[in-house]
C-alpha positions as CSV (number, residue, x, y, z in Angstrom):
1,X,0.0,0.0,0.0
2,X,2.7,2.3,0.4
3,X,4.2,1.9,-2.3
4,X,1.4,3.1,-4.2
5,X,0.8,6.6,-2.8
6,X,3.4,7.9,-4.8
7,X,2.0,6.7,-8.0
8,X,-1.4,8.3,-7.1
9,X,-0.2,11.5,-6.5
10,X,1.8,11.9,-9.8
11,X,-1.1,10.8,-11.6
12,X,-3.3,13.5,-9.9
13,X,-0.5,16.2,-10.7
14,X,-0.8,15.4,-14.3
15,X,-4.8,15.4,-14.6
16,X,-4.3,19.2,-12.9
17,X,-1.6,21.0,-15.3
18,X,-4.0,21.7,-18.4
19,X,-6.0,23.8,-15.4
20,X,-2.8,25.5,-14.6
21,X,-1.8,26.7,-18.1
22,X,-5.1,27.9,-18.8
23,X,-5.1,30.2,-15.6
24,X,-1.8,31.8,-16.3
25,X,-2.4,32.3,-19.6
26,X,-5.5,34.3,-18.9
27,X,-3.5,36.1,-16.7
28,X,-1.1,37.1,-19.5
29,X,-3.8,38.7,-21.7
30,X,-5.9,40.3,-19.3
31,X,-3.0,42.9,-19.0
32,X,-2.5,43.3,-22.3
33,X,-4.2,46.3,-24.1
34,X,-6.8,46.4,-27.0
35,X,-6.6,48.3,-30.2
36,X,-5.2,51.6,-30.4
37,X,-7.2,54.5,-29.9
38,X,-8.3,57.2,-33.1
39,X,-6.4,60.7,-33.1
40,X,-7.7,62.9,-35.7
41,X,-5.5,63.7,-38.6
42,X,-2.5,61.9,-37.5
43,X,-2.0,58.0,-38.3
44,X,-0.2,55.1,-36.4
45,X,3.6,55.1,-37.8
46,X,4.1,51.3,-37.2
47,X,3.6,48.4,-39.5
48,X,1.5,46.9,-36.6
49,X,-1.5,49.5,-36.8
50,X,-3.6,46.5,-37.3
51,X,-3.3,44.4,-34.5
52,X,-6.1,44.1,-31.8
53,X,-3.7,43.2,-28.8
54,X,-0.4,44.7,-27.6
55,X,1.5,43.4,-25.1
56,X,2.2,45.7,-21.4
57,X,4.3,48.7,-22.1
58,X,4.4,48.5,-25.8
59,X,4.6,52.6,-27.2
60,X,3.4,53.4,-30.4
61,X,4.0,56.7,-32.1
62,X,1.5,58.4,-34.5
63,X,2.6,60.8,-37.5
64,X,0.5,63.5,-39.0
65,X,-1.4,63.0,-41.9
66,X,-0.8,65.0,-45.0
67,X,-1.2,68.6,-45.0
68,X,-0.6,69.1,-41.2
69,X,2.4,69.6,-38.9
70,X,2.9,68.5,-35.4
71,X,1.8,71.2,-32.9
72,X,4.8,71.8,-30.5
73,X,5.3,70.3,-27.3
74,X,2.1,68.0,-27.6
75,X,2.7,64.6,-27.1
76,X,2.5,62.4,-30.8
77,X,2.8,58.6,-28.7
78,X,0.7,56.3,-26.6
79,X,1.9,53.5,-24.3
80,X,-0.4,50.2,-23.3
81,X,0.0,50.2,-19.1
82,X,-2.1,48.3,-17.1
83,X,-4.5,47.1,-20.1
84,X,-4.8,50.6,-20.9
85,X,-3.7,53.3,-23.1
86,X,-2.3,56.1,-22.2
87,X,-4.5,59.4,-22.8
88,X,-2.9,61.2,-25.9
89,X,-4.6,64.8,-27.7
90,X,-4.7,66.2,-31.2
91,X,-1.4,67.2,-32.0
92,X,-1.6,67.9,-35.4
93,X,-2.9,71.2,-37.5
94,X,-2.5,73.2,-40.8
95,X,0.1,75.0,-41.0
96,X,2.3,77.0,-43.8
97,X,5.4,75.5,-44.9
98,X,8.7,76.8,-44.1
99,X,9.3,80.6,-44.9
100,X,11.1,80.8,-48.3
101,X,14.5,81.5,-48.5
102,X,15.6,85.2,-49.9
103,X,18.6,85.8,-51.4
104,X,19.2,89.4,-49.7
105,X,17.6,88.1,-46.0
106,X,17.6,85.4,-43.7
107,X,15.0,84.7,-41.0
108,X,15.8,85.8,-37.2
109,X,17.3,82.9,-35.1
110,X,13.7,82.6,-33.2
111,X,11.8,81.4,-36.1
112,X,14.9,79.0,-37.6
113,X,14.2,76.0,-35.9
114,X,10.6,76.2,-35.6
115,X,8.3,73.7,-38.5
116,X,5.1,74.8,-37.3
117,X,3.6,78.2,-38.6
118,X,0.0,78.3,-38.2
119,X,-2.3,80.6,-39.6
120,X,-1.8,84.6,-38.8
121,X,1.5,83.4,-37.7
122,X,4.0,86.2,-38.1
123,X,8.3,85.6,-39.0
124,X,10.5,88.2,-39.5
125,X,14.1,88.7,-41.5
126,X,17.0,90.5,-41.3
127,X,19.9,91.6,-43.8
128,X,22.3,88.7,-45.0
129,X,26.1,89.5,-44.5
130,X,27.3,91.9,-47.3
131,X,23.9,93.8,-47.1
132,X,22.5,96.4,-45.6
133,X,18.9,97.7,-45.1
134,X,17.6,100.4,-47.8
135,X,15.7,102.7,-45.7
136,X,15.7,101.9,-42.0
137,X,11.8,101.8,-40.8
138,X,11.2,99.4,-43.8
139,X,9.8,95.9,-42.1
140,X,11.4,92.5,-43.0
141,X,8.3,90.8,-41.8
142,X,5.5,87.8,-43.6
143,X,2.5,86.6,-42.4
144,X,0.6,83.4,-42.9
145,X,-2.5,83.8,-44.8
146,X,-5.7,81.3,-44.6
147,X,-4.5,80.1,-47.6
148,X,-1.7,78.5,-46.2
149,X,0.7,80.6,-48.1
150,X,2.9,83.3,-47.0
151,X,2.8,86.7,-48.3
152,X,5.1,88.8,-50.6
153,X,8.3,89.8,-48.7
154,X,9.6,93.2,-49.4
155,X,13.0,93.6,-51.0
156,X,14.3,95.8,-48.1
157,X,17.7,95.3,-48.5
158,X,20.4,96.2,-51.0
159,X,24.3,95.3,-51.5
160,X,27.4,96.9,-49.9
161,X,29.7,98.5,-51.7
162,X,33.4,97.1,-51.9
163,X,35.8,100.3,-51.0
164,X,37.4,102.2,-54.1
165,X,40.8,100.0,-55.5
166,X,42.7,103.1,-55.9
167,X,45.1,103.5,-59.0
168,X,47.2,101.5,-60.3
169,X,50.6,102.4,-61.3
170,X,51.1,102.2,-64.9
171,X,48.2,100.3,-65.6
172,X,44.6,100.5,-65.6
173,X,41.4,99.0,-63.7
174,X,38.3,97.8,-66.0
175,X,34.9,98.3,-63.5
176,X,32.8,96.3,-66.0
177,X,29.5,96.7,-63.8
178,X,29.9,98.6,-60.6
179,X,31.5,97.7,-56.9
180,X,28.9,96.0,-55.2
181,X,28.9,92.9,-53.2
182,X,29.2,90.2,-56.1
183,X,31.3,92.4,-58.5
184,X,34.5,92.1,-60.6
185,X,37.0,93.7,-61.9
186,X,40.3,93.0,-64.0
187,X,43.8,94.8,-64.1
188,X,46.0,95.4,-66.7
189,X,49.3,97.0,-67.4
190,X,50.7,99.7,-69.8
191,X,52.4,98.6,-73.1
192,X,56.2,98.0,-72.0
193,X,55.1,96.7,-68.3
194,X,54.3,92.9,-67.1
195,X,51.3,92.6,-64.5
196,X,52.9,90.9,-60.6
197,X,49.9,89.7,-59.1
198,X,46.2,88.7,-59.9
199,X,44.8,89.8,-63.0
200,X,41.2,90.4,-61.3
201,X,39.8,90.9,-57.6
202,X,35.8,90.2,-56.6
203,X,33.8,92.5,-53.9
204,X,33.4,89.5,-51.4
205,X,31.9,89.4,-47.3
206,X,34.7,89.8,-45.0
207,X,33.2,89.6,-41.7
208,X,30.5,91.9,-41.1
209,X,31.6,94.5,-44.0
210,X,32.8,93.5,-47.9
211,X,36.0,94.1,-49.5
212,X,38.1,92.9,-52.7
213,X,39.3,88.9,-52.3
214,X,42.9,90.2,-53.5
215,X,45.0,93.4,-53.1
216,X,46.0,95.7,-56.3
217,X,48.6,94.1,-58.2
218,X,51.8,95.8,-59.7
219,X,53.1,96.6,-62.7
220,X,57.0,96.1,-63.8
221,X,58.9,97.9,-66.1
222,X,60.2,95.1,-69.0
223,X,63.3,95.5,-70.0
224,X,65.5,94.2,-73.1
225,X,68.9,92.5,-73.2
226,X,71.8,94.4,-73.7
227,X,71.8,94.6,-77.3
228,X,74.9,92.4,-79.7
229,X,77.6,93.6,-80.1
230,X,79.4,93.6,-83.7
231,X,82.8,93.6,-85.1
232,X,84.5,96.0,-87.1
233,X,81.3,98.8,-85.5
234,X,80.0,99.8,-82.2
235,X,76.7,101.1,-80.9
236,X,75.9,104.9,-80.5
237,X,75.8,106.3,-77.1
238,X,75.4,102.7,-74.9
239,X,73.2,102.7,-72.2
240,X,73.1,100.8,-68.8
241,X,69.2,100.0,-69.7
242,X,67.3,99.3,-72.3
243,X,63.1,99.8,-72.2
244,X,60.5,99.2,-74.2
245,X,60.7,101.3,-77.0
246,X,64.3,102.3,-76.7
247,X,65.8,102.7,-80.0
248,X,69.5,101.6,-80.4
249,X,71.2,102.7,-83.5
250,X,74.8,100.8,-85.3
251,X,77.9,102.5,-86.7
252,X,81.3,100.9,-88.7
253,X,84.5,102.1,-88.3
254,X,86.3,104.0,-91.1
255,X,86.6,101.6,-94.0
256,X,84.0,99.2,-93.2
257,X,80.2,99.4,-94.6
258,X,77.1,98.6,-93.1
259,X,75.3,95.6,-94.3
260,X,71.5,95.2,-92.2
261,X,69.1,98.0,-90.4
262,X,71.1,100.3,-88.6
263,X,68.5,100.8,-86.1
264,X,66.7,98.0,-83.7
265,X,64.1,98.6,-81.4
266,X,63.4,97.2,-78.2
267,X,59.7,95.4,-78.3
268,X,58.2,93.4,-76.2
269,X,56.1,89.8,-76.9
270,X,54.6,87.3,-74.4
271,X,55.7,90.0,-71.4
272,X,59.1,89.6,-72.3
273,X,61.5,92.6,-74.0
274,X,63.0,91.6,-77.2
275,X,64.8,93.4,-80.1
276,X,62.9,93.9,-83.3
277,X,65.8,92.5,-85.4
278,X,69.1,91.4,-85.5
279,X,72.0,93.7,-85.5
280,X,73.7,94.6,-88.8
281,X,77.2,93.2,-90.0
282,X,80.2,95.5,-91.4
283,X,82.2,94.4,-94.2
284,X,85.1,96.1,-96.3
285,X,84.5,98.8,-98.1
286,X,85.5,97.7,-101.8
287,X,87.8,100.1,-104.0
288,X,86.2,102.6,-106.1
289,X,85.4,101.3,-109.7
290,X,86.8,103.9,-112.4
291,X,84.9,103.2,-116.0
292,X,87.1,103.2,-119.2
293,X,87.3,106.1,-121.0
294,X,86.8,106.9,-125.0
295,X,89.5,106.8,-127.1
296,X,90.6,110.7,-128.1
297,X,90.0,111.2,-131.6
298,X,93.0,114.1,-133.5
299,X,91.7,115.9,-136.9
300,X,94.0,116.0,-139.8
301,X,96.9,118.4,-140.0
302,X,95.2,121.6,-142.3
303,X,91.8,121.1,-141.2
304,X,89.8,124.1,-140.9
305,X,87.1,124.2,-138.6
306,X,83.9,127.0,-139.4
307,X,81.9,127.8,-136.4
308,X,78.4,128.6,-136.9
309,X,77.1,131.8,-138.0
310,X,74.8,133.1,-135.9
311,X,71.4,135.5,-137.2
312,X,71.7,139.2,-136.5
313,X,69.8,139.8,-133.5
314,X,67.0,142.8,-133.3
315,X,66.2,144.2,-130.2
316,X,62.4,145.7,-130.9
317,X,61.7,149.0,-128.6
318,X,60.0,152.5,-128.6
319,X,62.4,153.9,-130.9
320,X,64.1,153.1,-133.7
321,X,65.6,149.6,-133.9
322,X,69.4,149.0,-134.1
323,X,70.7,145.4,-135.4
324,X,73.6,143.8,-133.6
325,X,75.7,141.7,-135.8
326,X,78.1,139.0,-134.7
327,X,81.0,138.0,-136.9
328,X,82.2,134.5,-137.8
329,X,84.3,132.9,-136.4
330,X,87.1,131.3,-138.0
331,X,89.4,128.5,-136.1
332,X,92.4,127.9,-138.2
333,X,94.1,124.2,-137.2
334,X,97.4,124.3,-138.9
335,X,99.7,121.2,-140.0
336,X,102.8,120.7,-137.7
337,X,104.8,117.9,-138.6
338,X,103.8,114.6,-137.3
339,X,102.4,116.5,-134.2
340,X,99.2,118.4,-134.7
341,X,99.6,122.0,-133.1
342,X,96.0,121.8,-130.7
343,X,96.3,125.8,-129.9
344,X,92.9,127.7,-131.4
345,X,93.6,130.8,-132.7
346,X,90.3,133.5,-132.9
347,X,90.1,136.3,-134.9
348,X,89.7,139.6,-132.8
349,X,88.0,142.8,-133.2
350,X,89.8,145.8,-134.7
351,X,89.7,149.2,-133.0
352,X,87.7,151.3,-135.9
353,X,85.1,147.7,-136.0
354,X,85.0,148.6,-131.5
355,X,84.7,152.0,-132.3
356,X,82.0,151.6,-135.3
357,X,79.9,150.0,-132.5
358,X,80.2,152.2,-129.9
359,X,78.7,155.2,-131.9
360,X,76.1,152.9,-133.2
361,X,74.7,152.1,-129.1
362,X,75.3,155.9,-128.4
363,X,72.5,156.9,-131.6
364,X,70.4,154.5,-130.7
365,X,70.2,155.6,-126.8
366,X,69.8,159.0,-127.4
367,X,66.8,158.4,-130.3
368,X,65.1,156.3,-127.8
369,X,65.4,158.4,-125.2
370,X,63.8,161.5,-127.5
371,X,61.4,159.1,-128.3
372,X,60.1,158.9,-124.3
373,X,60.5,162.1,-123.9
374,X,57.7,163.5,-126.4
375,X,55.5,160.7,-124.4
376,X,56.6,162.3,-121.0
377,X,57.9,165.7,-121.6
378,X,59.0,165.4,-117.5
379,X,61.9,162.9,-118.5
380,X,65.0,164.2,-120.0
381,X,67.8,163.2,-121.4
382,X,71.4,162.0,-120.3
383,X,74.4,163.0,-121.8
């Protein structure tokens, strides 16, 4: 008999368990919490919206729907505690989206982290960096209309202006719009200088203010290689320099020609000084070249030679005319020997033939100068 007991009592355990797993189980779901509970315009953001039952301290989180923002500070979650839900409010609402983004204005800090703006809600700007206000009552401010869209902003700011470059030294500066904020403007050098620096500088924000990303650059004088030297010549009046545009000029010494330009100039290409051409050469001079003359041509011993007998010339005035005559000529070539005897011998003029032609002028002064006078009785006559 004793030995049976224990057999009973196992058998009595096992006819009990199915009892015992059905009343813990029932205590398992009676704390667990039903389905979730409706918030207007917002939806459950988990994939387990569905589900009737949630276990004891399961949170679920709720998103708003479409077209509505989260209010601030309201609570968006429920959590299942005791069987129950936790109590949760309408957190969500119309609201306009984010304020747009200007390119002369930002929003103030207390509206940059906000994402809700409600109807008749009011945000207000301020300049950007490198801008200032145009007049300074005008408002920066935008309100949100029933529509749920803001209204027009007012442009009320405008650029800095970059400080004046100054002048540049032997160059020039090209302003091709103006010196506002966002502005460029290029360098550039004189003919005969080479630009040291940047070639351009923009109007940028430093700090609060705006000035030029780069300082002014500088322009250098170019200058050319001593100029060649060359043999048998020398260059006029050397210098220790030689600029743009310097003119160097060549000479030979005595007995030596120049062959080439005589002068080169100093030039410059790709900002660097060069001479226009090469230097000349001198060569020699060569010895004058005397042409061959005629052969002389001798007339024949007794050859007489007639010059031309000139016309008797008549000089026409207001009196009576008076012929000059001019007597041949005769060259007489006499016969010598073997030698011809070159002397010319000319017939001159006897003393009654000089003396004839004296008395001839003297009559035909005085009738010309009767003549006048019965035309002027005022003149008179010379004797």
């Amino acid at each position: 008999m004793k030995r049976g007991r224990p057999a009973a009592l196992r058998c009595l355990l096992l006819l009990r368990a199915p009892a015992l797993l059905l009343l813990l189980r029932a205590a398992a779901v009676q704390g667990d919490c039903g389905p979730l509970p409706v918030v207007p315009r917002a939806h459950p953001a988990s994939a387990s919206a569905g589900s009737t039952s949630f276990p004891e301290n399961t949170t679920v989180l709720y998103t708003c729907d479409q077209g509505f923002v989260k209010i601030p500070g309201k609570p968006d979650a429920v959590v299942c505690i005791s069987s129950r839900w936790t109590d949760i409010e309408e957190f969500c609402n119309r609201s306009c989206e984010v304020p747009p983004r200007l390119p002369y204005a930002i929003l103030k800090s207390a509206y940059i982290s906000k994402n809700y703006f409600p109807v008749d809600t009011v945000v207000e700007y301020e300049c950007r960096p490198g801008y200032r206000k145009k007049y300074p009552i005008q408002s920066g401010k935008i309100t949100c209309r029933d529509d749920l869209t803001w209204s027009t902003p007012a442009e009320f700011c405008e650029k800095k202006q970059c400080p004046n470059p100054g002048e540049l030294v032997n160059g020039n500066i090209n302003v091709t719009t103006d010196l506002l904020l966002g502005s460029q403007i290029f360098f550039s050098c004189d003919p005969g200088y080479r630009l040291t620096g940047e070639a351009s500088a923009f109007c940028m924000i430093k700090g609060n203010a705006v000035g030029w990303s780069s300082s002014l650059p500088t322009c250098i004088k170019i200058i050319c290689p001593e100029p060649p030297q060359i043999e048998n010549g020398r260059i006029v009046n050397e210098e220790d320099t030689y600029e743009y545009r310097h003119v160097v000029t060549y000479e030979c010494n005595k007995g030596f020609v120049l062959t080439g330009k005589s002068h080169i100039s100093c030039i410059v290409r790709d900002d660097v000084g060069e001479w226009s051409d090469p230097p000349p050469t001198c060569r020699v001079k060569s010895p004058p070249v005397i042409p061959p003359q005629k052969p002389t041509t001798t007339s024949a011993p007794g050859t007489t030679t007639t010059l031309p007998t000139q016309k008797p010339t008549t000089v026409n005035t207001a009196g009576p005319e008076v012929p000059t005559t001019q007597r041949s000529t005769t060259v007489n070539v006499p016969a010598a020997g073997n030698r011809p005897d070159t002397r010319t011998t000319i017939k001159s003029t006897t003393a009654s033939e000089e003396k004839d032609l004296a008395s001839g002028y003297r009559t035909f002064l005085y009738a010309n100068m009767r003549h006048m006078r019965t035309k002027n009785p005022m003149l008179y006559v010379i004797t």
